[in-house]
C-alpha positions as CSV (number, residue, x, y, z in Angstrom):
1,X,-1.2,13.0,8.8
2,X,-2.1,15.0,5.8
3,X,-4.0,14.4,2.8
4,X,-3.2,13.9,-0.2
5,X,-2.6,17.2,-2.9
6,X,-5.4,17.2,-5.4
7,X,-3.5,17.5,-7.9
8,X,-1.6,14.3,-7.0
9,X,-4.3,11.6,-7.4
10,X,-5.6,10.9,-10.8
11,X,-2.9,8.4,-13.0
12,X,-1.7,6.3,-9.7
13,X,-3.1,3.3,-11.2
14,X,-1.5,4.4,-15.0
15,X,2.1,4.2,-12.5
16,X,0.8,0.8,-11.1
17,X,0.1,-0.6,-14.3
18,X,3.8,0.2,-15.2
19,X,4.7,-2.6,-12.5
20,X,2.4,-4.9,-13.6
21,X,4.3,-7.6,-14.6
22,X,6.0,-7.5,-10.8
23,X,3.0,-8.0,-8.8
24,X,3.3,-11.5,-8.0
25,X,3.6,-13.5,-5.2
26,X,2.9,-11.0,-1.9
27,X,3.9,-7.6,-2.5
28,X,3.3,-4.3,-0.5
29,X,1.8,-1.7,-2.9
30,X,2.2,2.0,-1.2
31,X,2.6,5.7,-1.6
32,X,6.4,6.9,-1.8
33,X,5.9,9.5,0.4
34,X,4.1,7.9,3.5
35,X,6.5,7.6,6.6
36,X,5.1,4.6,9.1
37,X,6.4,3.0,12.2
38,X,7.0,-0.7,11.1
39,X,4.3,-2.0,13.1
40,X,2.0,-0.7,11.1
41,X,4.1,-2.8,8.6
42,X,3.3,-5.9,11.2
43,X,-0.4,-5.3,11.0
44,X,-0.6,-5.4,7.4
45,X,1.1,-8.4,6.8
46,X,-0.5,-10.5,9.5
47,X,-4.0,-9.2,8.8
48,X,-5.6,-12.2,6.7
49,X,-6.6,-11.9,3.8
50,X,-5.6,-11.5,-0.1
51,X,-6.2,-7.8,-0.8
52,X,-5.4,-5.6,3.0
53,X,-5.1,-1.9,3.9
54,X,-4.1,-0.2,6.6
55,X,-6.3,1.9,8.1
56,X,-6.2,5.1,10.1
57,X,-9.0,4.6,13.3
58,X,-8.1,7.8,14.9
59,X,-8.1,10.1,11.9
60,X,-12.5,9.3,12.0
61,X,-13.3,12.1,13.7
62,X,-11.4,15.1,11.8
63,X,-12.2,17.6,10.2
64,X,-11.7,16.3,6.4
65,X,-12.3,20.6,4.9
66,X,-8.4,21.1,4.7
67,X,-8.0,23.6,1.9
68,X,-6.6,22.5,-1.0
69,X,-6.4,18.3,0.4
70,X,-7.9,15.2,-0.6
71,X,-8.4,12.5,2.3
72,X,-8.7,8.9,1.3
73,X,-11.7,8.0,3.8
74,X,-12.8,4.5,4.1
75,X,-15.9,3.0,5.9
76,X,-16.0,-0.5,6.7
77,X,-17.8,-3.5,8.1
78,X,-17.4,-1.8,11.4
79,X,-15.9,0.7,13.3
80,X,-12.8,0.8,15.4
81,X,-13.5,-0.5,18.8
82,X,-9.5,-0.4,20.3
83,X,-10.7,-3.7,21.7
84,X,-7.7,-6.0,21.7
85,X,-9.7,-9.5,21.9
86,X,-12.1,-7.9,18.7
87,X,-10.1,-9.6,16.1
88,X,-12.9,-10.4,14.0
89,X,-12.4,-10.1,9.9
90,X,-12.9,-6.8,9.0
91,X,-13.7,-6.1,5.3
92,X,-13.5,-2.3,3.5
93,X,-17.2,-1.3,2.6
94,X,-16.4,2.2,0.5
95,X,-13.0,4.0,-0.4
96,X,-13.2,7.5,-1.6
97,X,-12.3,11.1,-1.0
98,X,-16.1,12.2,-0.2
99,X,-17.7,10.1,1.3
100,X,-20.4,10.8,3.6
101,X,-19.2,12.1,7.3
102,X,-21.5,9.8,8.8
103,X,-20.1,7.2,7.0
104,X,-16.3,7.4,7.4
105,X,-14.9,4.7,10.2
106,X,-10.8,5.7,8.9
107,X,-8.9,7.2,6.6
108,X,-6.6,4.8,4.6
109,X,-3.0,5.8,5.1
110,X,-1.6,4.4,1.7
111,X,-0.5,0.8,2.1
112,X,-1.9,-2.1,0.5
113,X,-0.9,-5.5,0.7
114,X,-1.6,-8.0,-1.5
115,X,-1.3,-12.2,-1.6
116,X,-0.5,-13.6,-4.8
117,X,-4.0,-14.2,-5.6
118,X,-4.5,-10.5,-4.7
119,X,-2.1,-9.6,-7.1
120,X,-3.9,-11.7,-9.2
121,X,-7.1,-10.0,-9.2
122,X,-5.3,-6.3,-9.1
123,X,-3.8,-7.4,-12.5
124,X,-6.8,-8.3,-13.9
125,X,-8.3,-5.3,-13.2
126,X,-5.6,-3.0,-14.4
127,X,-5.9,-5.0,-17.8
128,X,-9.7,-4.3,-17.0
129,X,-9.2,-0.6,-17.0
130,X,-6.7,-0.2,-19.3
131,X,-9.4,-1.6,-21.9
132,X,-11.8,0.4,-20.5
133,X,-10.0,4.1,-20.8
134,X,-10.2,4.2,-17.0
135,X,-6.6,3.9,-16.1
136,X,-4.6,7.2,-17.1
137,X,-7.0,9.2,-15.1
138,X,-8.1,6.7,-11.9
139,X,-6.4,6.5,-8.3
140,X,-5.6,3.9,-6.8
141,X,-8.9,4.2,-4.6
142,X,-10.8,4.1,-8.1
143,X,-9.3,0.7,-8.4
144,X,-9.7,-0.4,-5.1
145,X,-13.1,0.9,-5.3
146,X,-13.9,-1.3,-8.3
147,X,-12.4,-4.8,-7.2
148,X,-15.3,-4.1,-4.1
149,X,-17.5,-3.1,-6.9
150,X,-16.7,-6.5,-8.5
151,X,-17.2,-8.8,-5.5
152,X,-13.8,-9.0,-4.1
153,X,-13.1,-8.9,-0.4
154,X,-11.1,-6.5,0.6
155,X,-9.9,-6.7,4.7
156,X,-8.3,-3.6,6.8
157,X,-5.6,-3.7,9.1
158,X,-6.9,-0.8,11.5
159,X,-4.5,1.2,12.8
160,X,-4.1,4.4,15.0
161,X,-1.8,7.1,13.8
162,X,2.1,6.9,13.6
163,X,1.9,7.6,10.5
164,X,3.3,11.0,8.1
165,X,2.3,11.9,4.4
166,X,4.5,14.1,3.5
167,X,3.4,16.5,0.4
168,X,5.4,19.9,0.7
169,X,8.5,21.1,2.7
170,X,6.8,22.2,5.8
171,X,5.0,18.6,6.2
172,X,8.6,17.6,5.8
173,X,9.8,19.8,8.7
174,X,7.2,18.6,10.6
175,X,7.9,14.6,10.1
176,X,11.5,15.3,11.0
177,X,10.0,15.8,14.6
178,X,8.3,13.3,14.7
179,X,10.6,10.0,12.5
């Protein structure tokens, strides 16, 4: 589970926008080069709600100082309890690549799914941004970060590993072990 390159992040919502016109009905929005088992798939889809991510539980407690890495750290309503009967609505609080240690419950793993009306709202915010100046240089957390900013309710899938970014050769080596 790596972070994302520094480099990497700002104009992922200029590539979005280029899709804009596609994102209707329910559509997964994600990085190309995250590898997943599908039932991280299955929890995304069946968590509730118009805007979801899937969320890393067990990445909370690392060390988020990797040289040269961004980490796209969430903190939410509450934390991961591994509780199978806690199935209560779970809504994303903060998304960012600094947050506060204290504050960090998961690290989103670069899957979004969104309802129609989801899509909705994502579009209106891209048009939002684009007006703004905003989008050639935001991340997708920028814009995620906004529609909380704005009022809209954004839930989380939690999840707990089984899950690869891949950013160089030797993170590909590795995920051929592992997929």
């Amino acid at each position: 589970m790596a972070g994302r390159l520094r480099a990497a992040a700002p104009g992922e919502v200029a590539s979005l926008a280029c899709a804009q016109d596609a994102l209707k009905g329910e559509v997964v929005v994600g990085y190309g080069d995250v590898l997943f088992r599908r039932f991280i798939l299955d929890a995304l889809m069946d968590t509730v709600g118009d805007i979801v991510l899937a969320c890393d539980a067990l990445s909370r407690g690392r060390d988020y100082e990797q040289a040269g890495r961004l980490v796209d750290l969430v903190s939410c309503s509450r934390r991961f309890t591994g509780d199978f009967l806690d199935d209560d609505p779970l809504t994303l609080s903060r998304i960012g690549n600094a947050l506060p240690p204290g504050e960090v419950d998961a690290e989103w793993v670069g899957l979004a799914r969104l309802s129609d009306k989801g899509a909705s709202r994502v579009r209106a915010e891209l048009t939002a941004m684009k007006k703004d100046g905003s989008l050639k240089s935001a991340s997708l957390l920028d814009l995620f970060q906004r529609l909380i900013d704005d009022g809209q309710e954004i839930r989380v899938a939690y999840v707990t590993g089984h899950w690869f970014d891949v950013d160089d050769a030797f993170d590909l080596a590795k995920a051929r072990n592992v997929f």
